[in-house]
N, C-alpha and C positions, 0 to 999 in steps of 0.2 A: 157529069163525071160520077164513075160510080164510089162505095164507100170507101173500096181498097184504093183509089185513086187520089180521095179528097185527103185518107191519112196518109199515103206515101210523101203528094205533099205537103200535106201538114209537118211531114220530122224534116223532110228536105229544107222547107222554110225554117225550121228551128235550128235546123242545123247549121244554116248557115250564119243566122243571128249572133248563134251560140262561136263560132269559129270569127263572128267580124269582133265580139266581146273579147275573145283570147287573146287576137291581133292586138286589139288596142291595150292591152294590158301587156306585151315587149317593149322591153328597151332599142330604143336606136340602137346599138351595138351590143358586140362581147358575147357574153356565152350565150345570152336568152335571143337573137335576133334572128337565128332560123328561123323559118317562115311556119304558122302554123297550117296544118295540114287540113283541108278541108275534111268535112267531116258529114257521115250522115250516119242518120236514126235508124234502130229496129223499126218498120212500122207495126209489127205484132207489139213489140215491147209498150212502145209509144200508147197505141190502143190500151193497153192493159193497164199502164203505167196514169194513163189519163180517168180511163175508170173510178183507178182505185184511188185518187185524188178527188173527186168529184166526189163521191160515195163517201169517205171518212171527212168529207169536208162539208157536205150537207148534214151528215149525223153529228159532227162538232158544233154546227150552228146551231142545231135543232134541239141537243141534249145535254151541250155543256161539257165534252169529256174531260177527265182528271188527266195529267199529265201522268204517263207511264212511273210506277213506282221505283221501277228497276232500274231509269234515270236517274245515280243520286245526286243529282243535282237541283233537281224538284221534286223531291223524295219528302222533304221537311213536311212539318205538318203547316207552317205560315203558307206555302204555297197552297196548300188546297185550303184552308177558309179565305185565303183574298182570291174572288173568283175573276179582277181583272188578272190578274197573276199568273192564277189555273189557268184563264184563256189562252195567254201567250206563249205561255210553256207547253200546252197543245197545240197550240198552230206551229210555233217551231218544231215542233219534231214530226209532224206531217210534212211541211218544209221539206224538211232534213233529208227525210226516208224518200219520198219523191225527186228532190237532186241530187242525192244519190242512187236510186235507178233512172233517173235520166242521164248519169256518168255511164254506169251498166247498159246500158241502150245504144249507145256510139259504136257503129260499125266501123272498129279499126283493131290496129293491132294489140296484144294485149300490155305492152307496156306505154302507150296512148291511155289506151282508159285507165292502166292505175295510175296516172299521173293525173288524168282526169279526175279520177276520184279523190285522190290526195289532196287537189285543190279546192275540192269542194267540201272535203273534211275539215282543213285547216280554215275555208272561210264559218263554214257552220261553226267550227269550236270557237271563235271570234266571233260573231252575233248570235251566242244564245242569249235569252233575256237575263239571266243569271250574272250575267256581266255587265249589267246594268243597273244602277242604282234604282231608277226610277220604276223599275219593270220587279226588282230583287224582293220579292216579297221578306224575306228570312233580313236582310240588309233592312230593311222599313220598319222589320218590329223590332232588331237591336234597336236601329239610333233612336227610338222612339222607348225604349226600355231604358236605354243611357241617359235618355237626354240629350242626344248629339253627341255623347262622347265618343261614341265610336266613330264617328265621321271625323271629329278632330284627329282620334290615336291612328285613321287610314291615313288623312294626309302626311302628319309625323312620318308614317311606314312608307309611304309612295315618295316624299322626300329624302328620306335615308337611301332607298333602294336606288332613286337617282343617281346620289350621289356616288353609292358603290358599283352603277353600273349593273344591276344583275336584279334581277326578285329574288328576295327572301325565301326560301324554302325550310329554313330552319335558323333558330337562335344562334349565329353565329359566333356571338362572345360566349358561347357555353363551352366551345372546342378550341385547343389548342395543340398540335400536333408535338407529341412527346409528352407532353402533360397528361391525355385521358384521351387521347388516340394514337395510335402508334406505339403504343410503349414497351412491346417486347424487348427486353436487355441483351445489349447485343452494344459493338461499334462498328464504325468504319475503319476498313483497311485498305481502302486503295480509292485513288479518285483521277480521274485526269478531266478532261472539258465536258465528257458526254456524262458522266456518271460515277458516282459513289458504289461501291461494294461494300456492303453491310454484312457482316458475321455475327451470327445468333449466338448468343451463352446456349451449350447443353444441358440441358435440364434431365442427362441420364449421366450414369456413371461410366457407360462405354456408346460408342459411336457405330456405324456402320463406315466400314472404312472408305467407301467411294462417297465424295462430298457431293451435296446439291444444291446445285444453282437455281432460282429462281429467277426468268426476265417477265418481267411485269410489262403493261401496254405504255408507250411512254404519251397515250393520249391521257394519258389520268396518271395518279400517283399511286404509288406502291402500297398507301397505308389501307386499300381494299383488302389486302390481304393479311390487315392488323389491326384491325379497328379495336376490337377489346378483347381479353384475356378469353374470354369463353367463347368467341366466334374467330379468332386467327388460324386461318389454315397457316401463317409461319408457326404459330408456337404449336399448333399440332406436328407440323413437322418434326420438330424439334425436340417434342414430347414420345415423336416415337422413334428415337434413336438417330436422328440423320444430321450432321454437320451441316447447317444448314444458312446458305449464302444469298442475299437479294440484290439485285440491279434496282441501285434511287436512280429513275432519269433525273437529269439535270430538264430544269425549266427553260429552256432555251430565251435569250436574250436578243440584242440585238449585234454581240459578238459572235453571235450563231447562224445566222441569216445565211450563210452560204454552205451548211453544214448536209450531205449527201447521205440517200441512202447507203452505200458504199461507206459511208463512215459511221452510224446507225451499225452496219454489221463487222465491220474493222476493228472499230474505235470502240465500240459496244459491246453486241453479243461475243465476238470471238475473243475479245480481250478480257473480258469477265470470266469466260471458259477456262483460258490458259489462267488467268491470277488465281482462280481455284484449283486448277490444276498444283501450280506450285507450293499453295499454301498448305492443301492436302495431301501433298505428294503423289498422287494417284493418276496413274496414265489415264485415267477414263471415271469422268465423275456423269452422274444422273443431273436431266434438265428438264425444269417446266418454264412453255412459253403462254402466257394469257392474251388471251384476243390479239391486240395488233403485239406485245410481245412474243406470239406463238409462231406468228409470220416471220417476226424478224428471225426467229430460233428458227425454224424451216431454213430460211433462206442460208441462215449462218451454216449449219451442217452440210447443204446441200457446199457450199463452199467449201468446208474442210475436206467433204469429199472427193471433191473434183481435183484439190491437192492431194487427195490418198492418204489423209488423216481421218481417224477415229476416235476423236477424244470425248464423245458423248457418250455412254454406255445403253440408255435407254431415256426416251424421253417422255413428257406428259403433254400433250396440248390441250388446253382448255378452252371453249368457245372460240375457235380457232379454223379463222379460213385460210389453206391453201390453195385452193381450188374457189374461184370468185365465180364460177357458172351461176352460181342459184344467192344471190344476197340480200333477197329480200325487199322490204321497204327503201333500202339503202342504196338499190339498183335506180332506184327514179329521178338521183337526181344527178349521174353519170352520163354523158354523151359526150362524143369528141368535140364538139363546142365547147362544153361546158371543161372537159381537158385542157384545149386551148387556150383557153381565156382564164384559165389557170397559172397556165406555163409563162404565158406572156408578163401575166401579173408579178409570180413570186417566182417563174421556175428556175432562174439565175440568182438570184439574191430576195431575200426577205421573210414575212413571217407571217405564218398565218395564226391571228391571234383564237387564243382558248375561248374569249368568250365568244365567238362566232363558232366551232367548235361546241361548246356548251350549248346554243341555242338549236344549232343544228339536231342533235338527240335529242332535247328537250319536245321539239314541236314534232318529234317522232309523235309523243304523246299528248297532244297540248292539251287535254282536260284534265290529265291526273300533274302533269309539271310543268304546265304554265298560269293558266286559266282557274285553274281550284285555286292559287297563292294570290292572283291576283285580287280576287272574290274574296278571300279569308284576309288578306294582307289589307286592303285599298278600302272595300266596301263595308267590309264587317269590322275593320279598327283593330285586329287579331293576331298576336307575334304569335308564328307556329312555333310548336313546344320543339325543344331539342332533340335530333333526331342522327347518330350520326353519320350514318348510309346517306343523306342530304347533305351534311356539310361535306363531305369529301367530293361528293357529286356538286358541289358548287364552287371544290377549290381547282380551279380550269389550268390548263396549261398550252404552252403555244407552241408551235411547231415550226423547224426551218422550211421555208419555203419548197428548194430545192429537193430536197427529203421528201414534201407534201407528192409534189408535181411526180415525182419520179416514182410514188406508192400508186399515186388514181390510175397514170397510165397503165402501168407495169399488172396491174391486179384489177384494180373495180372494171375499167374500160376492158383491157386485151389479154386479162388472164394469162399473163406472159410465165407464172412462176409453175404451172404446170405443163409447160410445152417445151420436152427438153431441148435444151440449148438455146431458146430462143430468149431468155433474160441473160443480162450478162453483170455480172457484181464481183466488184475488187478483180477485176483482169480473168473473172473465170464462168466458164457456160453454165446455169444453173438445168440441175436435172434431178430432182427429187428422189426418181428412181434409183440412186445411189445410194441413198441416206438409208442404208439397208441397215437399220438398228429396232430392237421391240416397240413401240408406243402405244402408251394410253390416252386414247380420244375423248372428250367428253364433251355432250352437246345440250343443252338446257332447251326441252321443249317446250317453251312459250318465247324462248328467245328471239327479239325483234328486230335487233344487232347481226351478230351471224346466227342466221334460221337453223335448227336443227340439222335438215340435210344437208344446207351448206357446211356443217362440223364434219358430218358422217363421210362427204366427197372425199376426205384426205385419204379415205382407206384405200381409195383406188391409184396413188400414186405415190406411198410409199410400200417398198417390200418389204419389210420386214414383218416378225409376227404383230399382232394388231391386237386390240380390243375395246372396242368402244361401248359406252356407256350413259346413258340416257339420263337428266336429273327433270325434276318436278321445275317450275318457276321459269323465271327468266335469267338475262344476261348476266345479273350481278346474285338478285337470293337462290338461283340456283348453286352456283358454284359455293357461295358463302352461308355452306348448310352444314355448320358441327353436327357432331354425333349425342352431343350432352340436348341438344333443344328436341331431339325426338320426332324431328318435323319434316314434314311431304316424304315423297319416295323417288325411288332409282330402279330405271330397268336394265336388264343384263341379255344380251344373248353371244351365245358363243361363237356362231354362224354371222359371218357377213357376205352378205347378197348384194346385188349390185346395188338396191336403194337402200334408204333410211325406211322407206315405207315399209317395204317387205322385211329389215330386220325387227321395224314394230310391233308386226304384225307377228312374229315369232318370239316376242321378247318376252320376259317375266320381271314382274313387279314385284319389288321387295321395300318394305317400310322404312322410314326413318333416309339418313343421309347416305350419300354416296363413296364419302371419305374412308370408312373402313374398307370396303372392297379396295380402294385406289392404294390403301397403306398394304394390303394382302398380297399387292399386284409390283408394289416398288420394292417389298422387302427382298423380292427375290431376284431385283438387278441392282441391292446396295454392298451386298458383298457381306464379306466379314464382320464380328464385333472388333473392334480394336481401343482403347483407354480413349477416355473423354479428352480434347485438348483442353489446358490449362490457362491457356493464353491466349487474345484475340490475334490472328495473323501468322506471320513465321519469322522469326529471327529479327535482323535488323532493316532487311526488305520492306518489310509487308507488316508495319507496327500499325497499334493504333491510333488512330486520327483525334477521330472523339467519336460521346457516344451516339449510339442512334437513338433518331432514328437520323441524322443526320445534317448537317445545313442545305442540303440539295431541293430536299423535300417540302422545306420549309418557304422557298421563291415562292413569291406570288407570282401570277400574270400580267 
């Protein structure tokens, strides 16, 4: 046979080794038991791929190389003078790089091989030698510098974390929510099963007269948008004139377990709209929705509209999918199996808990938030310093079942919220195309959550006038970029084209945060000045409760 012969089958035989390995790695049932799909090799790639494994692996033998410095994970300097160390941490990332163009190599469709690869990412982030005591060169000269103490203070830390269930990411006795996060002064004025309405104190002497709402994601808690005094986009709100109103989700319990989307936009966003409405008196107050609050605030207007109400005057969506076509990483672990075996589980009654939720985004990332804690926490004996972007990203929350089951179908899977008439919510056809109000888009280019263009797709199904806006970072320190830190940039273009590519490619970059453009862009859908209120709420309606940031917020999981 000749040599194009012997590699064709050489990937064929890999491939199928590779495909009987996958098999046996499904469960008997449920979402993972579709059959996996036979699979073959590039033979060029294969060729190439085999090569350059051979080549960097006889000059590894032959000269010792140093692990990549740009790895910081064997960056230290303990890794390169133990040279059993060095060795291991060079052969893993030749590894690495080679099973991961052998995922690249698989002739199949391309969301096969990014799941391909994702599995091969998540097991390499799991056997680097890093995570290993015995291999951990930097772990070998602590406990050797301690004395063993660090190996006793890892246990202590690997015991605690048990106990709580979760890795340590940050000092959690450092945070207390209302104490030194959260603390914008403000109370609650309205509450029923889904949620707290929290009213800001004004910190100006007059108001703009249409109030704003804020609905936050109800996968997380509200206080992202309150962490401390000099990074709160609420107190900047509120700092520049806006009456300024937050959706607390309630943590849902197991009195909640049968709690609908339909109720999410009834019981939630539209009820929040209307109690500001009455508190402010104002036919038409301004709305920002964030990440999965963005969707709910879409879906909720698309509803008012379909009843032939406008009570939104202009809205803001921030990292915000209506349009599920392009979702990134997040897309990989969607399929109608994996629907099903959903619906079956919780789709009637029950609750999908926050820490599955948390680990799920977590192993989006597993070497910066999982696998670094583990190594710092377990091996090196090491409480991470206090951090408070960590502790809120660790206070998890859980979601009704039925609520879950009826978001993956409706959006991740069949994209139902942009095909008008085809979702149907609170007895009405949703059709985006109505919700003919100004909005301001904002999409974080390194976001891993919803992608950039997945932000940008909204322009194409809402009519009204539009503007989107581009921020530096990702899902969470993009958007939570004050003006006072001076930090990363934001691009602008005034042209929107049908991609996010093409308006990149047209855009201009201006320094610093994004928030002033967004305050330039809302002063002129808040209306009038009119007197500061003096009082949280209205009348004997709508008193207040107590302060915030509220008891809602404060549920654990």
């Amino acid at each position: 046979m000749n040599s194009d012969g012997n590699r064709a089958s050489h990937a064929q035989d890999l491939g199928q080794q590779w495909t009987q390995l996958l098999q046996s790695m499904q469960p008997a049932g449920g979402a993972g038991a579709a059959a996996v799909p036979s699979m073959r090799f590039s033979g060029d790639k294969m060729q190439a791929l085999q090569q350059a494994y051979m080549r960097e692996a006889a000059e590894l033998w032959n000269h010792g190389l140093q692990p990549a410095k740009a790895d910081k994970r064997f960056a230290g300097e303990a890794w390169a003078r133990n040279p059993v160390a060095a060795f291991s941490a060079a052969v893993y990332l030749l590894n690495a790089r080679t099973l991961l163009g052998l995922a690249d190599a698989v002739e199949a469709d391309e969301k096969v091989r990014a799941r391909l690869r994702f599995a091969v990412e998540q097991f390499m982030a799991a056997s680097a030698p890093s995570n290993f005591l015995a291999l951990n060169a930097e772990a070998q000269q602590k406990a050797v510098e301690t004395k063993g103490e660090s190996i006793a203070r890892g246990l202590q830390n690997l015991l605690a974390d048990l106990q709580q269930g979760h890795v340590s990411m940050t000092d959690e006795s450092a945070f207390e929510v209302g104490r030194n996060v959260g603390t914008s002064e403000g109370a609650v004025v309205f509450e029923n099963e889904l949620f707290q309405l929290i009213e800001y104190k004004p910190l100006t002497k007059q108001v703009h007269e249409r109030p704003f709402l804020v609905v936050p994601p109800c996968i997380n808690k509200f206080y992202i948008l309150d962490l401390q005094p000099d990074n709160s986009l609420i107190r900047y709100l509120v700092e520049q004139g806006h009456r300024t109103f937050v959706v607390s989700w309630r943590n849902p319990d197991t009195s909640m377990e049968e709690k609908t989307w339909d109720d999410y936009i009834g019981d939630g966003a539209l009820k929040a709209i209307s109690v500001v409405q009455e508190i402010g008196g104002a036919k038409q107050i301004n709305a920002l929705g964030f990440c999965v609050g963005g969707t709910i605030l879409g879906t909720a207007l698309a509803v008012a509209a379909a009843r032939g109400q406008k009570p939104v005057a202009s809205a803001t969506l921030l990292t915000t999918f209506l349009d599920f076509s392009d979702t990134g990483v997040l897309d990989l672990f969607i399929d109608d199996a994996f629907v099903q075996y959903r619906e079956s589980q919780i789709g009637k009654r029950g609750m999908l808990k926050g820490k599955e939720l948390a680990s799920t985004f977590s192993f989006l990332r597993p070497n910066d938030l999982v696998w670094n804690y583990v190594v710092g926490n377990y091996l090196k004996g090491e409480t991470p310093p206090p951090f408070d972007l960590l502790y809120w990203n660790s206070d998890s929350t859980n979601l009704p079942g039925p609520m879950y089951a009826w978001y993956l179908r409706n959006t991740y899977l069949e994209n139902n919220l942009v095909k008008p008439g085809k979702a149907t919510v609170l007895g009405q056809k949703i059709d985006l195309t109505k919700v003919d109000i100004p909005v301001y888009i904002y999409g974080s280019r390194e976001d891993h959550i919803v992608p950039v263009a997945g932000a940008y797709a909204s322009i194409r199904h809402l009519p009204g006038k539009k503007r989107f806006v581009m921020g530096a970072s990702g899902h969470i320190a993009g958007v939570i970029n004050p003006p006072g830190k001076n930090k990363r940039s934001y691009w602008t273009n005034d042209k929107l084209p049908p991609t996010q590519e093409e308006w990149q490619a047209g855009s201009k970059e201006h320094p610093g945060s994004w928030w002033p453009d967004w305050a330039t862009w809302l002063k002129g859908h808040a209306g009038k000045q009119v007197a500061a209120p003096k009082s949280y709420g209205k009348g004997t309606k709508y008193k207040a409760i107590e302060p915030a940031p509220g008891r809602y917020v404060k549920a654990k999981a």
